[in-house]
C-alpha positions in Angstrom: -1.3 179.9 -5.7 -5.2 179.5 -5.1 -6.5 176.0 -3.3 -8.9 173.8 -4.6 -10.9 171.4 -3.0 -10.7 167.3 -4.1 -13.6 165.0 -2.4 -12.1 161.8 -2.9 -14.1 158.1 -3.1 -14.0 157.3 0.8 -16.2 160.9 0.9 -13.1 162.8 2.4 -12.1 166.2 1.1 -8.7 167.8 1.0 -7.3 170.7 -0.2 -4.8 171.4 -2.9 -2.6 174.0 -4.6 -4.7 174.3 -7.9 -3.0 173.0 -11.2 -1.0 170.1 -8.8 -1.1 166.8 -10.8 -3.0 163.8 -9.8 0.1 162.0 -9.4 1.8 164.9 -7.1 -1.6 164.8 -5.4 -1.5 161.0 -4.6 2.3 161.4 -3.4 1.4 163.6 -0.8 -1.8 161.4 0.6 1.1 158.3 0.4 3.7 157.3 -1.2 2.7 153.9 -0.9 -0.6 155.2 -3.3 1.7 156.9 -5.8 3.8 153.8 -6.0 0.5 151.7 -7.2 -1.7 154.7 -8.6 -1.8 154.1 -12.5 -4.8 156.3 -13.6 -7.2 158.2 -12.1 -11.4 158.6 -12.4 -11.2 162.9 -12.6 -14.9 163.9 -12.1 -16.3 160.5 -13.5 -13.9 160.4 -16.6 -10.9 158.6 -17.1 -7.6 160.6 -16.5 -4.1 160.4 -16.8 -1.7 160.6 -13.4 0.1 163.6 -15.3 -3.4 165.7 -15.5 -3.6 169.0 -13.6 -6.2 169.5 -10.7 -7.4 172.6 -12.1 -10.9 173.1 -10.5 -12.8 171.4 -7.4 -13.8 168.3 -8.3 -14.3 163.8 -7.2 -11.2 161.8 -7.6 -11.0 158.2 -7.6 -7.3 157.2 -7.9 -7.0 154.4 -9.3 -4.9 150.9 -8.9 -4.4 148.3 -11.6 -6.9 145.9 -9.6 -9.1 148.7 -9.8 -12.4 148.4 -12.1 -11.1 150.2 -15.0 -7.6 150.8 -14.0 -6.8 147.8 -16.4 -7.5 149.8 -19.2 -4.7 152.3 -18.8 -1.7 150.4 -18.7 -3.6 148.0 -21.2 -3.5 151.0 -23.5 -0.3 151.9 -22.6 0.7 148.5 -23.8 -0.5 149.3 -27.6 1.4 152.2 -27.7 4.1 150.0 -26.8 3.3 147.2 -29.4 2.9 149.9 -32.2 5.8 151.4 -31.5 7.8 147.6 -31.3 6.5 147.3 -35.0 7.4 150.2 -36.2 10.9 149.6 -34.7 11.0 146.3 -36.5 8.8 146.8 -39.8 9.4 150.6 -40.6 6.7 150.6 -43.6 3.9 149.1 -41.2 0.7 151.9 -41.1 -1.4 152.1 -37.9 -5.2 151.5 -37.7 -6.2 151.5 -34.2 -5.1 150.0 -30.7 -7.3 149.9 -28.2 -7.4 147.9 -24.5 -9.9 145.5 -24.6 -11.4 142.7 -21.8 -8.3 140.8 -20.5 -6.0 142.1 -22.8 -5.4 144.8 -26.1 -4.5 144.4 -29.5 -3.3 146.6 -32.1 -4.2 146.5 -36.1 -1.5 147.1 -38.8 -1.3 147.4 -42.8 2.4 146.0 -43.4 3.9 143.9 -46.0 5.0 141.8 -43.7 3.0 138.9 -43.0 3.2 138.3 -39.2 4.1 135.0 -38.2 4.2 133.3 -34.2 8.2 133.1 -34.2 7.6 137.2 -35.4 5.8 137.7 -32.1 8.3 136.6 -30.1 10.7 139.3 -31.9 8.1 141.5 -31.4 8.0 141.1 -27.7 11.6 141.4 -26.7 11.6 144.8 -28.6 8.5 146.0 -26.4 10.6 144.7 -23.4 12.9 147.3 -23.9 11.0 150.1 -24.7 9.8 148.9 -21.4 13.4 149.2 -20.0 13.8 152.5 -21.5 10.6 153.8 -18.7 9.8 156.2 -21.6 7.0 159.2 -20.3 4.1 159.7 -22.1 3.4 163.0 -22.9 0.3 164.0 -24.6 0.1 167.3 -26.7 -2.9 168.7 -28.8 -3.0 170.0 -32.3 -6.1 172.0 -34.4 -7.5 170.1 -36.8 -5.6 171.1 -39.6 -2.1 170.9 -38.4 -2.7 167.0 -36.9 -3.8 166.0 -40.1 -1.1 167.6 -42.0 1.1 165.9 -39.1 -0.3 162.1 -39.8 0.2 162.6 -43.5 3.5 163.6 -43.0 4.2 160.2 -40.8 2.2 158.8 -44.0 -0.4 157.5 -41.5 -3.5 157.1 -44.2 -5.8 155.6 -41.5 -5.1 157.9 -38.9 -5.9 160.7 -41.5 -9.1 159.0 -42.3 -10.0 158.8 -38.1 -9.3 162.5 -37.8 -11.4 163.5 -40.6 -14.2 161.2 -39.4 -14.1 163.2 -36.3 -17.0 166.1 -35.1 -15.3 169.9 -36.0 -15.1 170.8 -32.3 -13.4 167.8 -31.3 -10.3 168.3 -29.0 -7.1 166.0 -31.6 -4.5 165.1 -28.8 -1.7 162.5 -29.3 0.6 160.5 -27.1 4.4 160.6 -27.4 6.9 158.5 -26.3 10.3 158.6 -27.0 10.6 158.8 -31.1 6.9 157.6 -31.3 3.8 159.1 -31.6 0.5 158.2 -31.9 -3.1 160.0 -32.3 -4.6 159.0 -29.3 -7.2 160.2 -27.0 -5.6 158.3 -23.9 -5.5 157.7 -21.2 -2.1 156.5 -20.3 0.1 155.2 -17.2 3.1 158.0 -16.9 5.7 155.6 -18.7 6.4 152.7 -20.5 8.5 151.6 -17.3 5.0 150.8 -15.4 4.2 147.7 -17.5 6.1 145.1 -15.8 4.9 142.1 -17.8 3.4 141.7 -21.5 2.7 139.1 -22.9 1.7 138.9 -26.9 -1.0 135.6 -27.5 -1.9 135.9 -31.4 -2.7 137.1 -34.7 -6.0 137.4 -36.4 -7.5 139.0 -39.7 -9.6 142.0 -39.2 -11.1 144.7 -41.3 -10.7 148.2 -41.6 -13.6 149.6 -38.9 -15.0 146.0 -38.9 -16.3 146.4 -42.9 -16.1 143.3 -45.2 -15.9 146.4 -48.1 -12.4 147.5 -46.6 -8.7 146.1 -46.8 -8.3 143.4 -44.3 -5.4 144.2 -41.2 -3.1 142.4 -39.4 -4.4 142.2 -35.5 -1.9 141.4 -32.9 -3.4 140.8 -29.7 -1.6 140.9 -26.2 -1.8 141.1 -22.3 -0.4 143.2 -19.5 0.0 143.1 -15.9 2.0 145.6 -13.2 3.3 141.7 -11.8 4.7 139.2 -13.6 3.1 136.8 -10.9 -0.2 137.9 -12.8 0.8 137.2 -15.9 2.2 133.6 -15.4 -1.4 132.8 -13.3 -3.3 134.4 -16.4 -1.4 132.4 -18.7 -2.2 129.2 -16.8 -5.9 130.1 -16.7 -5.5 130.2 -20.9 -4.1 127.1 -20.8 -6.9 125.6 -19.4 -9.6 127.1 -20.9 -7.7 125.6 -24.0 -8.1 122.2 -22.7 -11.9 123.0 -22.1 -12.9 124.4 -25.6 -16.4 123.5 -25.8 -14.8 123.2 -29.4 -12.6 120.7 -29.2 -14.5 118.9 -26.2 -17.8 118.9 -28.7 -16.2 117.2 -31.5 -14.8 114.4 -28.6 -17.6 113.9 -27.7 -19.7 113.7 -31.1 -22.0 116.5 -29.6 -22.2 119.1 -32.4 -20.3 120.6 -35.8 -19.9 123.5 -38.2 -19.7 122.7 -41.3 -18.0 124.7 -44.7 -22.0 124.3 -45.9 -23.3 126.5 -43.1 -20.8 128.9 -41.4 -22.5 129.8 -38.4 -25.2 127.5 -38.2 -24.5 124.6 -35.9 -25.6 120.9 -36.4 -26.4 119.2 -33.2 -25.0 115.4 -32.8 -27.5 112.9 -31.0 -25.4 113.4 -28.3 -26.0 117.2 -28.1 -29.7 116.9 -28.8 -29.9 114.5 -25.4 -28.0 117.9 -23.4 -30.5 120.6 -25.5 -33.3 118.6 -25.0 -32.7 118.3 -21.1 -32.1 122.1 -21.1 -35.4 122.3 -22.9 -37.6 119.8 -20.5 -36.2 121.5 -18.0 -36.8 125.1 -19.2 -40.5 124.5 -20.1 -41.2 122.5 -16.0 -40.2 125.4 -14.7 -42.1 127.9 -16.8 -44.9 126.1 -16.0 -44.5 126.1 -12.2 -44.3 129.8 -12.2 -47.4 130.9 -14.8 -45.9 131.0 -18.6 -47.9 129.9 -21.3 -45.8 128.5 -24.0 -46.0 130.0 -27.7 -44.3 129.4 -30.8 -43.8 132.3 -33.2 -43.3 132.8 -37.1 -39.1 132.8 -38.3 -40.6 135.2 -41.2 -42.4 138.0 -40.8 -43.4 141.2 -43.0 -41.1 144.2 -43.6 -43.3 146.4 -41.8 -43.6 144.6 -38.6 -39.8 145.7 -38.1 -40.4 149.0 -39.0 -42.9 149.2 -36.3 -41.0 147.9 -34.0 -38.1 149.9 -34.3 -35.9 147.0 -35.0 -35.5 148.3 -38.9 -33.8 151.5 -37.7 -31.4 150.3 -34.9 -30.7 147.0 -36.1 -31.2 146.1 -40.1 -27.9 145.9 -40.6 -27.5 142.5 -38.5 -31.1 140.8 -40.3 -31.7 138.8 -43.1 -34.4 139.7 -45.7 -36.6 137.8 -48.1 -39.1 138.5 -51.1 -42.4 136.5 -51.2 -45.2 136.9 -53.7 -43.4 140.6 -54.5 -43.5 141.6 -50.3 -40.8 142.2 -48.5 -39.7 140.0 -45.5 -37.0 139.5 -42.4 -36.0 136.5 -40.9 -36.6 137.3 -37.4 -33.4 138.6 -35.1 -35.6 138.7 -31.8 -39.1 137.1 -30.8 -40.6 140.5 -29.2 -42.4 142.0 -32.4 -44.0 137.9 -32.6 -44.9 137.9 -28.8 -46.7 141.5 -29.3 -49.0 139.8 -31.6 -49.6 137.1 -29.7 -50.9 139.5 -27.3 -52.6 141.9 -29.3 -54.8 139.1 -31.0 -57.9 139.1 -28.5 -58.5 142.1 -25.8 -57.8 142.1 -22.2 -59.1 143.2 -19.0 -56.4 143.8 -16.1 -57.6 140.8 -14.5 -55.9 138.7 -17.0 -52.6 140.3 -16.4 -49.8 139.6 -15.7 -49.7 137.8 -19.1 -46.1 135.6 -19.0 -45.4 134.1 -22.7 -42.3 132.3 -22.8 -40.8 130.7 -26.3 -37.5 129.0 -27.4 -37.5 131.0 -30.4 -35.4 130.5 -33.1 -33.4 133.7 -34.4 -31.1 134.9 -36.9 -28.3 137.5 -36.7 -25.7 138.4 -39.8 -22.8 138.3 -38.0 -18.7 138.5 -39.7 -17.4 135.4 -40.6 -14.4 136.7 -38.8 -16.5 137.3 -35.4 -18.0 133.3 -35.4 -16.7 131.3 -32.8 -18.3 127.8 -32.2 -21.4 128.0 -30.9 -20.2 131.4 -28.6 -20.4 133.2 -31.6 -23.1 131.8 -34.5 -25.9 133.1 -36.9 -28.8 131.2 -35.7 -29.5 130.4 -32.0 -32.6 129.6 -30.1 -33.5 132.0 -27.6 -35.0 131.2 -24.4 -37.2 134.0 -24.3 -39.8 135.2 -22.7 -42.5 138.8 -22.9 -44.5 139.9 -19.8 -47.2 142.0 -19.8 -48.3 143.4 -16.7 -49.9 146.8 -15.1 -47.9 150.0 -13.5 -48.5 148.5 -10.4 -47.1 145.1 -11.3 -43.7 146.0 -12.3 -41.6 145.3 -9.2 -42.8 142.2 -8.1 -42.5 140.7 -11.6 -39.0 142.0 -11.8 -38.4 140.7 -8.7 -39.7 137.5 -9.6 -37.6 137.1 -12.7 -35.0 137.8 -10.3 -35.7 135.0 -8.4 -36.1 132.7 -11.0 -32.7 133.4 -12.9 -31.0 132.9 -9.8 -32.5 129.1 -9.0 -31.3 128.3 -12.9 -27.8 129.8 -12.6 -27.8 128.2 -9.1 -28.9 124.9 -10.4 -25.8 124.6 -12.6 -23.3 125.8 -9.8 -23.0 129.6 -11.3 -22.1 132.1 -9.2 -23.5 135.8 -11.2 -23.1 139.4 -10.8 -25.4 141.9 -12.2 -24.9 145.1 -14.1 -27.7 147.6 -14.4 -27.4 148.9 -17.8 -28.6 152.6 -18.7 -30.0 154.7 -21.6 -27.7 154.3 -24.9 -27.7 156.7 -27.5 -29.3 155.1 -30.4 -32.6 154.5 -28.2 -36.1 155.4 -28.7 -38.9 157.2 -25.5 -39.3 160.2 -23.4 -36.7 160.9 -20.8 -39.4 160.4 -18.3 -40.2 156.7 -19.5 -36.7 155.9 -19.2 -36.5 157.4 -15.9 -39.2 155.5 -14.8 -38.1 152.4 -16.3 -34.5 152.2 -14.7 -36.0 153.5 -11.5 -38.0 150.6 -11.2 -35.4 147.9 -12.5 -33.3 149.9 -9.6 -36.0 149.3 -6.8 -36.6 146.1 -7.6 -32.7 144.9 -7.2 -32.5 147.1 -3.8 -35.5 145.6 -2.6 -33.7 142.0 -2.7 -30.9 143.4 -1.3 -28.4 142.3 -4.5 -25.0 144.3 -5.2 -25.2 145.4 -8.7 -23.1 148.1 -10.7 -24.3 150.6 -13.6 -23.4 150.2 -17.0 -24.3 153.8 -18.6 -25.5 153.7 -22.0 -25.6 150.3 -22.9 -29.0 149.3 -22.5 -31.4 148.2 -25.6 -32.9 150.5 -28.1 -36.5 150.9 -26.4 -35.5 150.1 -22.1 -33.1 149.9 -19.6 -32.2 146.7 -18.7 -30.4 144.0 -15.9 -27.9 142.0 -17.0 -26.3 138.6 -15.4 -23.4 138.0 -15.6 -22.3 134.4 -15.2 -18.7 133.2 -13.7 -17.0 129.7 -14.7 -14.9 127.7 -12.8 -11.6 129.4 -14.0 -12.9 132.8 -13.6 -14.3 133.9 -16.7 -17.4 135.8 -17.1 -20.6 134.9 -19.7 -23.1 137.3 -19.9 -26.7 136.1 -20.1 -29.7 136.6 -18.5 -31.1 139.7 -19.1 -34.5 141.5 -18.0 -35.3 144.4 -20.1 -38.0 147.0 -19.3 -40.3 148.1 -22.2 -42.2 151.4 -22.4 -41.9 152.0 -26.3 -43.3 148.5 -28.0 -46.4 148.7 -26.5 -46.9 152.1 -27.6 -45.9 151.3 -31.1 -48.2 148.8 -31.4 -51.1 150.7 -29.6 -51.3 147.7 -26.8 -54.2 147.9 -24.6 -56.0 146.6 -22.1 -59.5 147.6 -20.2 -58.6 148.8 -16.7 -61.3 148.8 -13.6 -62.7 152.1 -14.8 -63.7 150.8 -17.9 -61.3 152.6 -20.7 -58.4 151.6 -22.4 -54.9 151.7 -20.6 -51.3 151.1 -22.0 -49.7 147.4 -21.0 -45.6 147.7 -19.2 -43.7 144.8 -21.2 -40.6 142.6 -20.2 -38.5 141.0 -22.5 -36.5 138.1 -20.6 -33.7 135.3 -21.3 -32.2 132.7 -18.5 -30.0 130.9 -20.5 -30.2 133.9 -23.4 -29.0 131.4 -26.2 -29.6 127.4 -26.1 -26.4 127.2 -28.2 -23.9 129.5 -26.0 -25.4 128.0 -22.9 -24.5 124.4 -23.9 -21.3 126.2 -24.7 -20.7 127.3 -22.0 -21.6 124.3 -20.2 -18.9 122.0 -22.3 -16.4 124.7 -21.0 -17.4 125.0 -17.2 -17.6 121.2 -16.6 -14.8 120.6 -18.9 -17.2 117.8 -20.2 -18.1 116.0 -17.4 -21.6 117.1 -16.9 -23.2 116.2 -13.5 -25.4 113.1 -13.9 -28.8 114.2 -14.6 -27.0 116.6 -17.8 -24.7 113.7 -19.1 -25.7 112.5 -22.4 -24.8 108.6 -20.9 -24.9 108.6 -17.4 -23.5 104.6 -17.4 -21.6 102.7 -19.0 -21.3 99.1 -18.6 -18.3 97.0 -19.3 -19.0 93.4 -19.7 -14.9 91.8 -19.1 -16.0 89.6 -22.2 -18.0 88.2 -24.4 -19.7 85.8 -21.9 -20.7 88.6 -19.7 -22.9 90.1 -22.7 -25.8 88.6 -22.2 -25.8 90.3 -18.6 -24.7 93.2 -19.6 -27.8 94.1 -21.9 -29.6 92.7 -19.4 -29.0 95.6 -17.3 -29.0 98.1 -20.3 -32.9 97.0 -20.7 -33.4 97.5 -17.2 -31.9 101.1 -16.8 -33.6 102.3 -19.6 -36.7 101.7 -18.4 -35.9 103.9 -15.1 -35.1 106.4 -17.4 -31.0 106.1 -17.0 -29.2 106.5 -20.1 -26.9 103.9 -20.2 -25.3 102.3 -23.1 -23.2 98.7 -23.3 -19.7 98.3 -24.7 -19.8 95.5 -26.8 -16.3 95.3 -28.4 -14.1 92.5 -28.3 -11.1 94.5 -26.5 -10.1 93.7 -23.1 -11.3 95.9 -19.8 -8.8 98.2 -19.8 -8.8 99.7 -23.0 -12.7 100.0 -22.3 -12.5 101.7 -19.5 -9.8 104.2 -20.8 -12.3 104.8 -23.4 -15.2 105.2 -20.7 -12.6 107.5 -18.8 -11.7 109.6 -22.2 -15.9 110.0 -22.9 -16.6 111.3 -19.5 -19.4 109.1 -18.3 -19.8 109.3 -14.7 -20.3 105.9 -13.8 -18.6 102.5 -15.5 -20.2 99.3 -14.2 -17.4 96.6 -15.1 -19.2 93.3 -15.6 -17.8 90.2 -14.8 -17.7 86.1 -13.5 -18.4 87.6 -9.9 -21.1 90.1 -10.9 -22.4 87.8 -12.8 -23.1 85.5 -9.8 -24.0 87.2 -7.1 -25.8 89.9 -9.5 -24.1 93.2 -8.2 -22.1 95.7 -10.0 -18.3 96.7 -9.9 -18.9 100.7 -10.2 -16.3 103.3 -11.3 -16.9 106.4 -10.4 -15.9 109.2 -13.2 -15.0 111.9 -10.1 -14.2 109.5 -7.4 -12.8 106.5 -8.9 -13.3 102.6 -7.8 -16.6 102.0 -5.2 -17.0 99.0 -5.4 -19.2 95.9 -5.7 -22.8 97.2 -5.0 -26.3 95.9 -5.5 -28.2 96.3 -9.2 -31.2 98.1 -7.2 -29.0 100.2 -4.9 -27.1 101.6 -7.7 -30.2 102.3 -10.1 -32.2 103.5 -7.2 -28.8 105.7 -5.9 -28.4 106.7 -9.8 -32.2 108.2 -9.9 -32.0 110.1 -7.0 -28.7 111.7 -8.0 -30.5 112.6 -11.5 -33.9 114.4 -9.9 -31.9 116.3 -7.2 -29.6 117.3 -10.4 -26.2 116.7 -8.6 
């Protein structure tokens, strides 16, 4: 048989017998890689073990640990759960099944309503089509014949998918043991490879995401090659339960959604004390690095969105409105309002860079079935900012975006990592102003000397963009900063400034977000500190415990005292005894309790309770205020 050359990740090339199988290929580098290999990256696409090295080519075997080798035994795993209910609940049809972050689900049109005791059923059946270490094996059918196959199985939706898809495109399907599926793969060779699964819940969802089509039965689960993994995974969603920012907002009296409003939060006083730090702190910063504030329109003409590009790549997620018998959006972004800022008086290149940052208010149609909290809403208030700058300028305002996300992410205690994020499809330019646009987002990171990765294709409509991507104390990832590079707007809008020579030259734009959303961010922030915010984010940073009623007058003594250094310190004036006070301190997270008594009284100190560190003791009024300041401006 005739060789073919493989140049694998590490940049080494070997030769093999052409038409060997990844798999056979991996046993013969080690057995040890066969043993963990459960996919493959053939020539920068995703590949099953059991395809054939036909042609010379890259190879990246992959692990499960792997970025993206997740995804096929993830996959593998809603084969397995399709075919589970289909053991169990013969009339079920399919929809689709995908492997998704963390997990996959599967969607199903049964009779049968699922319940929580079904998904334990459920699970023991995939657990032995997991003993039975049934193959995959995928097979291809013309167009005509697979639908005429689905129909027979009387798989509606998967007639509808196949019909939905281009004329040349290749129809393959996945069997395994008595079950098929249409599927495009890719798989792990068997069943037998998914050592522990895991199924969480059930959710509504409709037919390709459309509120005009029959709502399905979701079933979501998780998969690992250890069971090891799975238990620590499991632990790690037992305690994001315990951190909701849900649950933690309404103990706290910090925000609500409410029946009259469905994605559109209310924010307690409580929560307005966090926003409002978020926001002071926000604009002090601006300031210190050359952003004039503006405030933009929430409505704004029809047209403007046409111009912008918005109307053709995103109507379907805006609000509209009719006044005086005109047409008019409620704004989903603050760009096409910054532009006009800009455009309203000319410019000479002296003036730039022009920074304009505004906590803009913005609103998104998003599926009632998609809202979650405030991770998930229909209004939120941007933190965004538009730069306008010269060719020339581009890098070092990059760069110093850059710099300024990472002392914000830093000042909370995030660690980040950034993705570089590539032309999509639905976008708008020349290839040579997109070219030059990621070029220079690329330079810019290489220049600081930050590890990034490339996310192709999912940049915005009119630029390539850098996204951060924040990680939480258990792990999980939040993306949101972004900085986006803008060729296109200014052209739509015919922006201009008057260069050295005199004549007219086009403006570079940045769009920018830190936080990305106000609401998300505080979100996030319930669910990263679990509630107890450091100090200087705390919406009461003391509480004091007077032991009773005699100790009142002392008490608010020192209330009227902190408050005017600024601490935000509230008195407990119920008639219950110390204990049950400072359990209720305790359950409300303050980080300090001063507990007020004969002693204290006297000799005018303080008994403080530390939230984090527990009893210090007796200390001076002065050194604890002054201690308690210092704490807040270094934000600790």
């Amino acid at each position: 048989m005739s060789k073919v050359n493989v140049k694998l990740k590490d940049g080494s090339v070997r030769e093999v017998e052409k038409g060997t199988s990844i798999l056979d290929f991996a046993k013969q580098i080690s057995e040890g890689l066969a043993r963990v290999a459960i996919g493959a990256e053939l020539n920068g696409e995703s590949a099953d073990l059991m395809t054939t090295i036909e042609e010379d080519c890259n190879l990246n075997i992959l692990r499960f640990e792997d970025e993206n080798g997740k995804d096929f035994l993830r996959h593998t795993s809603s084969h397995i759960l399709a075919q589970a209910v289909k053991r169990l609940y013969p009339g079920t049809k399919l929809a689709i099944g995908p492997s998704v972050d963390n997990g996959f689900y599967y969607d199903f049109d049964s009779d049968h309503t699922f319940t929580p005791e079904d998904l334990e059923k459920i699970e023991k059946e995939m657990q032995n089509i997991v003993k039975e270490d049934l193959a995959l094996e995928k097979f291809v059918l013309p167009r005509d014949e697979a639908i005429d196959f689905v129909k027979k199985q009387g798989e509606d939706y998967k007639v509808e998918l196949i019909q939905d898809l281009p004329e040349d495109e290749t129809i393959s399907f996945y069997r395994q043991g008595d079950f098929v599926d249409l599927c495009a793969g890719p798989h792990v060779p068997s069943t037998g490879k998914v050592k522990a699964i895991k199924l969480l819940n059930i959710a509504g969802a409709y037919w390709r995401g459309s509120e005009k089509n029959k709502m399905l039965q979701r079933i979501y689960g998780t998969s690992f090659t250890k069971k090891a993994d799975l238990e620590e995974y499991l632990n790690r969603l037992e305690e994001a339960k315990k951190r909701d920012h849900r649950k933690i907002g309404k103990e706290l009296d910090l925000f609500s959604l409410n029946e009259e409003g469905p994605g559109f939060p209310f924010f307690h006083p409580k929560g307005m004390v966090i926003r409002n730090i978020l926001e002071d702190f926000w604009r002090s910063e601006h300031v210190k690095r050359g952003y004039d504030e503006i405030k933009t329109p929430v409505i704004l003409n029809e047209q403007l969105w046409k111009q912008s590009g918005h109307w053709d790549h995103y109507k379907e997620n805006m609000y509209f409105t009719n006044i005086d018998d005109m047409n008019y959006a409620v704004k989903p972004m603050n760009c096409p309002g910054s532009i006009l800022m800009f455009d309203r008086k000319k410019h000479s290149y002296r003036d730039l860079p022009i920074r304009m940052g505004e906590l803009g208010l913005v609103h998104r149609h998003e599926l009632s079935g998609a809202l979650h909290g405030l991770m998930r809403v229909r209004c939120f208030t941007q933190d965004d900012a538009h730069l306008f700058m010269l060719p020339e300028q581009i890098k070092d305002e990059i760069i110093g975006v850059i710099d300024f996300v990472d002392y914000v992410y830093n000042t909370f205690g995030f660690k980040y990592h950034i993705e570089l994020s590539t032309r999509p499809e639905d976008s708008m330019g020349s290839d040579e102003d997109w070219e030059i646009a990621t070029s220079s987002l690329r330079a810019a990171l290489e220049e600081k000397g930050l590890p990034y990765k490339i996310n192709e294709g999912d940049g915005a409509f009119y630029g390539p963009k850098i996204d951060f991507h924040l990680e939480d104390c258990i792990g999980r990832t939040w993306q949101c900063g972004t900085i986006q590079l803008d060729f296109q707007m200014p052209q739509r809008f015919d922006l201009s400034y008057v260069g050295a020579d005199g004549e007219k030259h086009r403006p570079i734009m940045i769009h920018r977000v830190i936080f990305g959303s106000i609401e998300r961010f505080i979100g996030i922030l319930i669910e990263h500190y679990a509630g107890k915010f450091p100090t200087w984010l705390a919406p009461v940073q003391v509480k004091i415990l007077p032991i009773t009623d005699k100790h009142l007058e002392y008490s608010l003594k020192l209330e009227k005292e902190m408050k005017q250094k600024g601490i935000r310190v509230e008195v407990d004036t119920r008639n219950e005894k110390i204990g049950y006070k400072i359990r209720e301190a305790q359950l409300s997270r303050v980080p300090y309790m001063l507990v007020i008594g004969d002693k204290e009284v006297e000799s005018g100190e303080v008994a403080v309770r530390s939230r984090d560190k527990g009893d210090l003791g007796a200390v001076t009024v002065d050194n604890f205020i002054n201690d308690t300041i210092k704490e807040i401006e270094e934000k600790r």
